[in-house]
KEKE-3310 file (N, C-alpha, C; in steps of 0.2 Angstrom, whole numbers, plus 5000, padded with zeros to 4 digits):
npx = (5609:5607:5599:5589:5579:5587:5597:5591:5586:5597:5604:5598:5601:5612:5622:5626:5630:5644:5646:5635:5640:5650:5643:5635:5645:5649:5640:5637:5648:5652:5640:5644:5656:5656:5668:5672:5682:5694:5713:5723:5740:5746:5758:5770:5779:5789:5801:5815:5812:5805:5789:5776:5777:5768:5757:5743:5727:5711:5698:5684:5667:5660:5673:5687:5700:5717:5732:5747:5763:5780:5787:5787:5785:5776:5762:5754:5754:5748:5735:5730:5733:5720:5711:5711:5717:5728:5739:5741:5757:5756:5744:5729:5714:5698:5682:5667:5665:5670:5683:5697:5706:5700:5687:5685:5679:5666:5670:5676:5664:5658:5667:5672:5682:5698:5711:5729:5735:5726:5718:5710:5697:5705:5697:5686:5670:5665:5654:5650:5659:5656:5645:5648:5655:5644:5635:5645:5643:5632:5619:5607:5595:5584:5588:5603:5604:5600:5608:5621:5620:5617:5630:5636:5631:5634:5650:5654:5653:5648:5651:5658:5654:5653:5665:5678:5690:5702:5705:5702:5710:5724:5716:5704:5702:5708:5693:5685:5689:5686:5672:5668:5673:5663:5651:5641:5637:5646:5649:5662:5675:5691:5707:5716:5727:5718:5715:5726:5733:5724:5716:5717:5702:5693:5701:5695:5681:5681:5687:5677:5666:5670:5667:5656:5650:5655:5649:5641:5650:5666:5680:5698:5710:5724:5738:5750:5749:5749:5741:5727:5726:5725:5713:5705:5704:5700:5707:5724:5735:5752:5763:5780:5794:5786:5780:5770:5772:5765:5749:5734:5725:5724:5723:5732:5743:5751:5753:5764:5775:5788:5785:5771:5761:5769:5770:5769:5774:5771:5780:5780:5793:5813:5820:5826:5834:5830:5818:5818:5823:5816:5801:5808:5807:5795:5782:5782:5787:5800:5809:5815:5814:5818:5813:5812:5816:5814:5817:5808:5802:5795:5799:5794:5796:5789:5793:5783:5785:5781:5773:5759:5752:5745:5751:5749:5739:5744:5758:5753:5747:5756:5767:5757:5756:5769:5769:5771:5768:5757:5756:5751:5746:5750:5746:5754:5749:5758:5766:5761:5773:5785:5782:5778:5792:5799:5796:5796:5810:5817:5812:5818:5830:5831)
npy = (5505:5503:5518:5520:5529:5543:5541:5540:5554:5560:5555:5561:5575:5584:5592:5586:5574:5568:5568:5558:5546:5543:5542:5530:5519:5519:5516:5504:5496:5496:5490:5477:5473:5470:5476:5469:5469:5479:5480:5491:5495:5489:5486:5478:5478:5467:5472:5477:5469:5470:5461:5461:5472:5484:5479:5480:5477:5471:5463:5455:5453:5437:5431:5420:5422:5419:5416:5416:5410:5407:5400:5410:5421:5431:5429:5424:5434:5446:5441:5441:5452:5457:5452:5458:5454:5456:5470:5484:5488:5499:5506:5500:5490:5486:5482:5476:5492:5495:5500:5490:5496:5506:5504:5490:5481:5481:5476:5464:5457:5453:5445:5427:5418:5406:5402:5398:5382:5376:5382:5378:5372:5360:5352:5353:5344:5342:5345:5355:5364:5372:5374:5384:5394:5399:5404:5414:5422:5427:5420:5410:5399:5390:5393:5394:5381:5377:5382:5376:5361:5364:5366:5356:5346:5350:5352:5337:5331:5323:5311:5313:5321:5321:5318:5322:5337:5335:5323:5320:5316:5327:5331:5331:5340:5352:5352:5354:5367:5375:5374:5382:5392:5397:5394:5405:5410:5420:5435:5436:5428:5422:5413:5404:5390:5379:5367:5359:5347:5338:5323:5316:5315:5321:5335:5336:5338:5350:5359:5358:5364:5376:5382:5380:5392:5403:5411:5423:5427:5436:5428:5424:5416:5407:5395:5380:5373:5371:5365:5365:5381:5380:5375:5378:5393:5407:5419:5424:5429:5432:5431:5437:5438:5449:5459:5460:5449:5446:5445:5440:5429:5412:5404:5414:5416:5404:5406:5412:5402:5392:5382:5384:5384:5376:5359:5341:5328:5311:5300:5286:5279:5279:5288:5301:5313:5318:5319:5330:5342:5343:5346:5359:5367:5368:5384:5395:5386:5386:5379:5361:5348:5333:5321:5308:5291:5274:5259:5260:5272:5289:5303:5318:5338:5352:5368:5383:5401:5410:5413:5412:5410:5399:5383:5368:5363:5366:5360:5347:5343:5344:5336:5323:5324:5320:5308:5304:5293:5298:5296:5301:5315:5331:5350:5361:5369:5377:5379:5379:5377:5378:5393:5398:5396:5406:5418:5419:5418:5426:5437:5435:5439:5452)
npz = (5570:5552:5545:5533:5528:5531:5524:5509:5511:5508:5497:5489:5491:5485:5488:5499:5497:5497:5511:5517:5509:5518:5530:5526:5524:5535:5545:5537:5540:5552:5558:5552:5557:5571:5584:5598:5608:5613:5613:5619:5618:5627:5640:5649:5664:5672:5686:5679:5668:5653:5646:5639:5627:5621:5614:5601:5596:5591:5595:5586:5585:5584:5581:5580:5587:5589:5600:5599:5601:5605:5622:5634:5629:5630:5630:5641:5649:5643:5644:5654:5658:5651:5656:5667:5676:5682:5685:5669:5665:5657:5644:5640:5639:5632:5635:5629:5630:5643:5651:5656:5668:5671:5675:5680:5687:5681:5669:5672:5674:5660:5657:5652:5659:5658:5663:5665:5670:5674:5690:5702:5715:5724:5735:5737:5728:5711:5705:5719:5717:5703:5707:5717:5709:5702:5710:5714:5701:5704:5699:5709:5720:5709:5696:5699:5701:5688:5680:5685:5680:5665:5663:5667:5659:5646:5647:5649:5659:5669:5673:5683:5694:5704:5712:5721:5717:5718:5715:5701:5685:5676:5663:5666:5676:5669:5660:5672:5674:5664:5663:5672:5666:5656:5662:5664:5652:5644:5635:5631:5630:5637:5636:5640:5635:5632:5629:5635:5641:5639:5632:5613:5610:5620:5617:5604:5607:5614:5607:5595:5604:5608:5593:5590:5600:5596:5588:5593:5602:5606:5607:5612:5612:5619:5613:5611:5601:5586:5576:5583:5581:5568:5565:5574:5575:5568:5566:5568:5580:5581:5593:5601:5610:5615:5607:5594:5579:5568:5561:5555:5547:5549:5534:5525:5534:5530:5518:5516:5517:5511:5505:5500:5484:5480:5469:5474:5468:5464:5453:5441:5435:5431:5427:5434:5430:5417:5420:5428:5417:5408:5415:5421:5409:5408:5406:5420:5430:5443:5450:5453:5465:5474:5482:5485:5479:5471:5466:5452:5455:5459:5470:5470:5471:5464:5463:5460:5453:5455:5468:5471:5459:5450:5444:5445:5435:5421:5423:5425:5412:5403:5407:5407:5390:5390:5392:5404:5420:5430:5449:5460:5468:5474:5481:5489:5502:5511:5526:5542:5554:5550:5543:5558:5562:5555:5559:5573:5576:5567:5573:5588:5583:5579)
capx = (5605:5606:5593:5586:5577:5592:5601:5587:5589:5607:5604:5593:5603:5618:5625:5629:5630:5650:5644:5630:5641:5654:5639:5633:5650:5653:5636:5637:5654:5650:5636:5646:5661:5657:5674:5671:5688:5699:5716:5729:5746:5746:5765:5770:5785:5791:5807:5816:5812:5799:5787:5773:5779:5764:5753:5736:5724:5705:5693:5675:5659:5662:5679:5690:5706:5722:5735:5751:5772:5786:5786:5791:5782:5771:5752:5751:5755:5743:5728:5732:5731:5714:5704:5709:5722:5736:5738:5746:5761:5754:5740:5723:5710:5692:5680:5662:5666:5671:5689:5701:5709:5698:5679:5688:5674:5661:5673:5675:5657:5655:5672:5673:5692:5702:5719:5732:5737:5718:5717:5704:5699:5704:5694:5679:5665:5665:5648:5650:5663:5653:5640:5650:5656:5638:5632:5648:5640:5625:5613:5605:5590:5585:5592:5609:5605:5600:5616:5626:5616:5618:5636:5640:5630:5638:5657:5654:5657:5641:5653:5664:5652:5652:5671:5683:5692:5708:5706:5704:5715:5723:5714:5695:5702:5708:5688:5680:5692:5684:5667:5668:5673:5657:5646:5639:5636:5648:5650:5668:5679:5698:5704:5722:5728:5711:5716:5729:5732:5717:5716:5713:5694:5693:5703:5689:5675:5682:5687:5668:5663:5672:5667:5649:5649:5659:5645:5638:5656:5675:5685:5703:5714:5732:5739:5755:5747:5748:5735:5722:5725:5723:5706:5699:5704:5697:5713:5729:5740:5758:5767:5789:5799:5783:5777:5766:5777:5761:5743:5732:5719:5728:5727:5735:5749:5753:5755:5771:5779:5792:5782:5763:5759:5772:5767:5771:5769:5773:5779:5781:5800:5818:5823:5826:5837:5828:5810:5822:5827:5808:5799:5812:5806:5789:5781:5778:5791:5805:5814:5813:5817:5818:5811:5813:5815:5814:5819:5801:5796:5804:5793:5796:5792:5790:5791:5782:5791:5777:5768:5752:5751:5743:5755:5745:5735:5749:5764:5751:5745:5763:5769:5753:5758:5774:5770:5774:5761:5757:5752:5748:5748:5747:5746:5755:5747:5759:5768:5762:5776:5791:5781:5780:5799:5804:5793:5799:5816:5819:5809:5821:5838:5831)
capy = (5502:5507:5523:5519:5538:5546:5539:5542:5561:5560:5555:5567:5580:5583:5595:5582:5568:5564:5566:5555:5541:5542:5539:5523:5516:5519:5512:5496:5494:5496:5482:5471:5472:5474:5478:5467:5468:5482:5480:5498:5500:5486:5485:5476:5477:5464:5474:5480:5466:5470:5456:5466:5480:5491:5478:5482:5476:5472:5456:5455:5449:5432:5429:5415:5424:5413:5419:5409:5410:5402:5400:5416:5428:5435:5427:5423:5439:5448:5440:5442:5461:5459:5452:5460:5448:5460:5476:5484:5496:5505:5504:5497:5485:5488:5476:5477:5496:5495:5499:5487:5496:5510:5501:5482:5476:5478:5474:5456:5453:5451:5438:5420:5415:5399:5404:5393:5378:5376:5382:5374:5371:5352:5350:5353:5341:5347:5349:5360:5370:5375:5379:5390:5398:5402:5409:5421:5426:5430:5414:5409:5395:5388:5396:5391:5374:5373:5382:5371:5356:5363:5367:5349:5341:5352:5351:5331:5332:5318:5304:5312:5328:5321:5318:5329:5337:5332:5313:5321:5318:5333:5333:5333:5347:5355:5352:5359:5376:5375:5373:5387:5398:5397:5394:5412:5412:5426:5435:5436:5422:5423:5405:5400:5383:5379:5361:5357:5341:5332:5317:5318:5315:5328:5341:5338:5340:5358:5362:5359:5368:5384:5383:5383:5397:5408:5415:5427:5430:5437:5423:5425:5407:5405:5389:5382:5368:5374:5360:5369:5387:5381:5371:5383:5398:5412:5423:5423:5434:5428:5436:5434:5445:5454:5462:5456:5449:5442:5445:5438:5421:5405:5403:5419:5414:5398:5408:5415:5397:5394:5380:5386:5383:5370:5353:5336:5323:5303:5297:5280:5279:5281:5294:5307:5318:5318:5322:5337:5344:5341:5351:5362:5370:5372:5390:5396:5383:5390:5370:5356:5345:5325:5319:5301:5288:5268:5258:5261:5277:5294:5309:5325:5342:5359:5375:5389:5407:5415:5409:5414:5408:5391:5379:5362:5360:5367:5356:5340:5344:5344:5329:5320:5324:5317:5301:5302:5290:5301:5292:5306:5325:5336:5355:5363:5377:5379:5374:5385:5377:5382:5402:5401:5396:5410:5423:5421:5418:5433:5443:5434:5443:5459)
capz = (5565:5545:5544:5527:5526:5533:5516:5506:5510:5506:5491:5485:5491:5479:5490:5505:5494:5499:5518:5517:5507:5522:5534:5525:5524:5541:5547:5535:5542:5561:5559:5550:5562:5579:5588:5608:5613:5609:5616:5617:5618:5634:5640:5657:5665:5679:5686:5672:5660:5649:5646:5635:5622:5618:5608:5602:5593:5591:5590:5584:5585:5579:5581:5586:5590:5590:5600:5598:5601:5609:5629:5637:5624:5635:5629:5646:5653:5640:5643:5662:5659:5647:5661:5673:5683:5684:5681:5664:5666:5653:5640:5644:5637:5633:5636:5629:5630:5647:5652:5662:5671:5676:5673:5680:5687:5674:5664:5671:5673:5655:5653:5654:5659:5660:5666:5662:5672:5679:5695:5703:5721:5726:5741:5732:5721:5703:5706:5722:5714:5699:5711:5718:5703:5699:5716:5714:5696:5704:5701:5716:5719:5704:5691:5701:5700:5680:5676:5685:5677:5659:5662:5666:5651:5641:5647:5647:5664:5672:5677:5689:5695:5714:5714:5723:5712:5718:5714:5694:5680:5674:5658:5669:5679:5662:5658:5677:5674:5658:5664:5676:5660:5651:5666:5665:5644:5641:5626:5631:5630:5634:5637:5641:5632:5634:5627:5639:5646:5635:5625:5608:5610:5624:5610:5600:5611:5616:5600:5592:5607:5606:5587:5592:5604:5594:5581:5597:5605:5604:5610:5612:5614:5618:5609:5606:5595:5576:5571:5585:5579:5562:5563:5576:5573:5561:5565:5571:5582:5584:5597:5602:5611:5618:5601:5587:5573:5563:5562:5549:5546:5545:5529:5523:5537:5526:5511:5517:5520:5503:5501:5497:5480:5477:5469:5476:5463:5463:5448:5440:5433:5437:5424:5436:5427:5410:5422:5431:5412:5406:5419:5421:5403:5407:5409:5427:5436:5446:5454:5457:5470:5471:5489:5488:5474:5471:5458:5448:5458:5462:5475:5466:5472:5461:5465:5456:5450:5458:5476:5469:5453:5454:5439:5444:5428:5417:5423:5423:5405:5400:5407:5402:5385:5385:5393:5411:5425:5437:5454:5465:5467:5481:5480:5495:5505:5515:5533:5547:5557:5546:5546:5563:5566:5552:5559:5579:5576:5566:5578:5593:5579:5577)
cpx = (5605:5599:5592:5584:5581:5595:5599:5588:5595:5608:5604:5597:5613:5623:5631:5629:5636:5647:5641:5634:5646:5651:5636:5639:5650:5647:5637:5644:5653:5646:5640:5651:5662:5663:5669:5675:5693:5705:5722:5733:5748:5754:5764:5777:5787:5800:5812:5816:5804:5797:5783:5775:5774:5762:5747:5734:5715:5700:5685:5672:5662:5668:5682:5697:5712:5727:5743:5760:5774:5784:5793:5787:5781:5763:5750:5747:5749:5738:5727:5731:5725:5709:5706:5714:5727:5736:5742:5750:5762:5747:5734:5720:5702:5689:5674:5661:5666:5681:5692:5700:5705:5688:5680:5681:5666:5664:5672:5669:5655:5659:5669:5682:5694:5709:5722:5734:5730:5716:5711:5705:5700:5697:5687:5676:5666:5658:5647:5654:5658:5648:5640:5652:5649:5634:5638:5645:5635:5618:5611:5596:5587:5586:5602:5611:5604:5607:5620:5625:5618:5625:5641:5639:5636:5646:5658:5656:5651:5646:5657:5661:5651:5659:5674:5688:5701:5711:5707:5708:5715:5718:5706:5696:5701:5699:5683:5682:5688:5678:5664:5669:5668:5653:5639:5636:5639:5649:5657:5672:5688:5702:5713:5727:5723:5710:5722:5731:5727:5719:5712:5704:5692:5694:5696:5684:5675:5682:5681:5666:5663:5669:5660:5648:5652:5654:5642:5642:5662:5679:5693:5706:5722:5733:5746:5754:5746:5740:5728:5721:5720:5715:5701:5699:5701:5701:5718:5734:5747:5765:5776:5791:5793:5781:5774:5771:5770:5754:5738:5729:5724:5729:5730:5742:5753:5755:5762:5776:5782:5790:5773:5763:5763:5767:5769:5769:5773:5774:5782:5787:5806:5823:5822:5828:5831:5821:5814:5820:5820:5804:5799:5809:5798:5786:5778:5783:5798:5811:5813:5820:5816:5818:5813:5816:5818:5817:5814:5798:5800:5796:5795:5793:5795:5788:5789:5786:5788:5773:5762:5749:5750:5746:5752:5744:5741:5755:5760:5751:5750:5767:5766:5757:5765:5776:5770:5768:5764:5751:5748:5750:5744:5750:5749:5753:5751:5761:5767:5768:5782:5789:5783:5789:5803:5803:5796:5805:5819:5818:5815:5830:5838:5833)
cpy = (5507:5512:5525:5527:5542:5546:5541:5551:5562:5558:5559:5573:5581:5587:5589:5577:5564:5562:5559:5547:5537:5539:5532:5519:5514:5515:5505:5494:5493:5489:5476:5466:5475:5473:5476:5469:5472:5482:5487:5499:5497:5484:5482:5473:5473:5467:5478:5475:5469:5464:5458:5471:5483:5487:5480:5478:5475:5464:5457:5452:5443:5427:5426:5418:5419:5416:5414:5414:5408:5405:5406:5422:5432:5435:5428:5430:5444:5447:5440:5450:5461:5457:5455:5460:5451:5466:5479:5489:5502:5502:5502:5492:5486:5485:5476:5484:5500:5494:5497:5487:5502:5507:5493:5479:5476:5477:5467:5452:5449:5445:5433:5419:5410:5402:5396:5390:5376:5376:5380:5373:5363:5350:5349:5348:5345:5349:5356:5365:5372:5377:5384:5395:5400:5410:5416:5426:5428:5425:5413:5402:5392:5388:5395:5384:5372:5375:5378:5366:5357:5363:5360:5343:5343:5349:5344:5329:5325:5314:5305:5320:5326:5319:5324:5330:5337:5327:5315:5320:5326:5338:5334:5338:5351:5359:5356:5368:5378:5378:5379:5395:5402:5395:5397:5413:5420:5428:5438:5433:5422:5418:5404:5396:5380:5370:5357:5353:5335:5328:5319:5320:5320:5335:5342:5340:5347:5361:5365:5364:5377:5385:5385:5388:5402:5414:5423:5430:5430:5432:5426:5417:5407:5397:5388:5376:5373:5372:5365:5377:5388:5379:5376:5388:5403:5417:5423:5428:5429:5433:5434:5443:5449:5460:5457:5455:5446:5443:5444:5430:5415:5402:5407:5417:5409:5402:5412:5410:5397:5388:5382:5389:5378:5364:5347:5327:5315:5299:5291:5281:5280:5287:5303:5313:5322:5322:5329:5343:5347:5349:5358:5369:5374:5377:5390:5390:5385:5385:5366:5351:5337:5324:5313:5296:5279:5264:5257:5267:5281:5296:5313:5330:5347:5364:5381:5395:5411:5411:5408:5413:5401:5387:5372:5360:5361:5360:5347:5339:5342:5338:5323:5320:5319:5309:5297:5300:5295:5297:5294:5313:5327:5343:5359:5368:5379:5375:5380:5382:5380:5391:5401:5402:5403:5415:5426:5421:5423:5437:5444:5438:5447:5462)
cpz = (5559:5545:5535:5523:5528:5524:5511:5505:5508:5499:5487:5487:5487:5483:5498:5503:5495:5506:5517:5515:5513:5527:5532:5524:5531:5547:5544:5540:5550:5561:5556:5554:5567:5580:5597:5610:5610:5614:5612:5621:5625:5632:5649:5658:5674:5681:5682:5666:5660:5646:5641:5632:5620:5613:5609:5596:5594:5591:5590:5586:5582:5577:5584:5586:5594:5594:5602:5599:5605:5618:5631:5632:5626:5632:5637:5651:5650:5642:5652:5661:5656:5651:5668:5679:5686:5679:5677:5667:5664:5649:5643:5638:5639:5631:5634:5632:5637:5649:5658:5667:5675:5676:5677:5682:5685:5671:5664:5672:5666:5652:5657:5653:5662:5660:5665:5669:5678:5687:5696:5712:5724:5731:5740:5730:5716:5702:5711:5718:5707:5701:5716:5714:5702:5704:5713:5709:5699:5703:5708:5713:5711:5699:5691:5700:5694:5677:5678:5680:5671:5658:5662:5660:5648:5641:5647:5656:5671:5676:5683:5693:5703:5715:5714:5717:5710:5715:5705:5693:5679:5667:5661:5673:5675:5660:5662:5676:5670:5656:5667:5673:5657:5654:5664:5656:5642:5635:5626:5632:5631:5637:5636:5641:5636:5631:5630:5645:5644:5633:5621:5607:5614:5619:5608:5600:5611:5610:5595:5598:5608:5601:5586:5595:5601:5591:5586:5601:5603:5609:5608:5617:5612:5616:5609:5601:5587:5575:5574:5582:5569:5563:5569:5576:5569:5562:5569:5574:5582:5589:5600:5606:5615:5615:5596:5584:5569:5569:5555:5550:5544:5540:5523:5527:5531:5519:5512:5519:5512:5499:5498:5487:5473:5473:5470:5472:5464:5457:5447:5436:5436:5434:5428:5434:5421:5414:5421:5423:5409:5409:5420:5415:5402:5412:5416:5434:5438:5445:5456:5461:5472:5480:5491:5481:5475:5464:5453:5449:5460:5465:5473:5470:5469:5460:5459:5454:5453:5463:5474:5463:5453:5446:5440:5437:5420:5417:5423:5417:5403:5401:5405:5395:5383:5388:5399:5416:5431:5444:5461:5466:5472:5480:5487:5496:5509:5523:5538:5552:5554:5545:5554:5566:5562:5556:5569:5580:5573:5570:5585:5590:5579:5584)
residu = (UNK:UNK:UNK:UNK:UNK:UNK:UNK:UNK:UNK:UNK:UNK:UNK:UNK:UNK:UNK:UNK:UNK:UNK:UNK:UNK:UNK:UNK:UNK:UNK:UNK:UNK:UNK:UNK:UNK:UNK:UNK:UNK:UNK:UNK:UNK:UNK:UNK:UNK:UNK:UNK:UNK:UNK:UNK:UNK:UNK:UNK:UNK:UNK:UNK:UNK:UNK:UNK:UNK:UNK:UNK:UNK:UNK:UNK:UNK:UNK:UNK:UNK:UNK:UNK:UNK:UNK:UNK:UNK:UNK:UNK:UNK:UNK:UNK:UNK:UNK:UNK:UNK:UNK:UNK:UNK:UNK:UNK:UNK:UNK:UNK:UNK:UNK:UNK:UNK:UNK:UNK:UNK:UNK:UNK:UNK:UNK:UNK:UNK:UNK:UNK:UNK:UNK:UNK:UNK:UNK:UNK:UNK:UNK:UNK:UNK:UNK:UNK:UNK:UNK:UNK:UNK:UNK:UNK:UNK:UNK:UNK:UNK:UNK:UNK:UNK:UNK:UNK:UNK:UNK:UNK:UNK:UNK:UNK:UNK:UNK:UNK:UNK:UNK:UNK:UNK:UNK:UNK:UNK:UNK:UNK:UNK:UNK:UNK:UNK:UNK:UNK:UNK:UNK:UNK:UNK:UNK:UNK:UNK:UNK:UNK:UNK:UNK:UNK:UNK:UNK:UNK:UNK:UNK:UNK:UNK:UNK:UNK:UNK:UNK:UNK:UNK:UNK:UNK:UNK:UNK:UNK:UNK:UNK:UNK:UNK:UNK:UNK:UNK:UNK:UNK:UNK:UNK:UNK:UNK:UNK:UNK:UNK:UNK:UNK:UNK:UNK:UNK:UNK:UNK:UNK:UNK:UNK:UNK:UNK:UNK:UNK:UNK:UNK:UNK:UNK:UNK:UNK:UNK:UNK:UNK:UNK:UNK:UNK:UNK:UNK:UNK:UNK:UNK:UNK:UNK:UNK:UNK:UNK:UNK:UNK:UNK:UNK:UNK:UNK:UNK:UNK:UNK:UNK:UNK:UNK:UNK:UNK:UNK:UNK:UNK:UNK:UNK:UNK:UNK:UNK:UNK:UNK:UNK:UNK:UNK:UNK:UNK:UNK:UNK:UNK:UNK:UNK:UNK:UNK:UNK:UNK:UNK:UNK:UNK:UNK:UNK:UNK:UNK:UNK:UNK:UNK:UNK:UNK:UNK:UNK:UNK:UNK:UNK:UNK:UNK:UNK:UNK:UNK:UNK:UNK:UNK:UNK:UNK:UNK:UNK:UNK:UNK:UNK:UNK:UNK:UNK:UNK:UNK:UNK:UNK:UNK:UNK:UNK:UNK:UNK:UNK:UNK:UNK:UNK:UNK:UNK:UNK:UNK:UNK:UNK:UNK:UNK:UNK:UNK:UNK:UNK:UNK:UNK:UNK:UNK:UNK:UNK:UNK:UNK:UNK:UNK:UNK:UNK:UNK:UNK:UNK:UNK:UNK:UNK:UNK)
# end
């Protein structure tokens, strides 16, 4: 907690006046950004391929942690060393300031984990099995029986909680693994294509639910869906090769596609040239590019000179002026699939 009269003192003393500013920094900064889930310098080696290269980073309080790249990356494996699942060949992972590898099992008390491809025990009810997942937490008598109970509202899970879990689709298996994650209300989330096998309406469900439970915990979600990292996400790792190549919030990703801050307009004529020529002249546009066209109607798109200099209201205003019906206009942010294809494919060159 910020110490008000600590600061206070610091103030008034002109001698310790730098100290004292480094200490309110570094308080306000601590509360702001809790650090849950520090990961150091985790490498893992199956034989002599290296699967893992020595990444690290951090997630916070708060955050939904995307972790994304091509099949073989090594997500899988990672998040298989952050709980615990298999042990790193180097580095560790510290967990609610509990480490992995030498602290494992206070570590894993505090996670909730769906491992990919939902293991689950068939033979089971989806009801018994969450009420065995509970007793192993530590629930017992009625406190066993409400968290089952909330856990199945919750994951939607009512109409099929006395079916064995083998009769499941895989998208309600998907759902019981799911169930059995966030059982326990962790404030540790690490959740392995945790949308895997759903139908859209299911996505959405899990999606909103992640989104809710986030404000109180560090989540970390492999994906290889764009659209999910984009809309649930609040920051993105992307990993190739068994290194980070990209770290940063989706929509900072998008700003390194070569369309972000393009504009995509629809206009009514067939003087394509003359538009070309037109355009072309006015301050702030690099080139343009001719998408489609009819015999009434062309799709045009035009690229700025600067990514980050937004030319919309400039390049309308000028063609207003000279006459041109514009019939629709889109502002490009960007393609996170064309970043990720640049950013992994380079990474697989280097």
């Amino acid at each position: 907690m910020f110490d008000y009269a600590l600061f206070k003192t610091g103030l008034d003393n002109t001698e310790n006046g730098n100290n004292f500013c480094i200490i309110l920094y570094s308080e306000i900064y601590g509360a702001l950004c809790e650090i849950m889930i520090e990961v150091k310098g985790l490498s893992k080696y199956f034989g002599d391929k290296k699967a893992v290269d020595g990444i690290s980073f951090t997630v916070q309080k708060g955050e939904i942690l995307g972790f994304l790249g091509p099949n073989g990356a090594g997500k899988s494996t990672t998040m298989r060393m952050i709980t615990g699942f298999i042990p790193p060949s180097s580095g560790t992972a510290v967990i609610g300031g509990y480490d992995i590898s030498e602290q494992s099992i206070s570590a894993r008390k505090k996670i909730g984990y769906l491992p990919e491809n939902a293991p689950v025990y068939p033979d089971m009810t989806v009801s018994d099995y969450l009420g065995f997942c509970a007793e192993i937490r530590g629930f017992d008598g009625a406190a066993r029986k409400k968290t089952v109970e909330d856990t199945i509202e919750k994951c939607f899970l009512n109409d099929v909680r006395f079916q064995t879990i083998s009769t499941l689709s895989k998208g309600f298996k998907q759902r019981v693994c799911f169930a059995q994650s966030i059982l326990h209300d962790p404030e540790y989330l690490i959740l392995d294509e945790p949308t895997d096998g759903l139908d859209p309406n299911q996505k959405h469900e899990v999606r909103l639910m992640i989104r809710k439970m986030s404000a109180e915990k560090a989540i970390i979600l492999s994906t290889h869906i764009l659209e999910e990292m984009e809309t649930v996400c609040t920051r993105a790792i992307v990993i190739a090769n068994g290194h980070i190549v990209a770290d940063d919030t989706p929509e900072k990703l998008k700003t390194r596609s070569s369309l972000h801050g393009a504009i995509t307009l629809s206009v009514r004529g067939n003087d394509t040239e003359g538009f070309a020529a037109f355009v072309k002249t006015v301050s702030g546009v690099k080139s343009v590019s001719f998408l489609e066209k009819t015999d009434n109607q062309f799709s045009v798109r035009i690229f700025p000179e600067q990514k980050n200099t937004p030319i919309a209201d400039k390049v309308l205003a000028d063609l207003a002026s000279k006459g041109y019906e514009i019939k629709s206009v889109f502002i490009e942010q960007g393609r996170l699939d064309e970043v990720f294809r640049k950013i992994t494919t380079k990474s697989q060159t280097e």
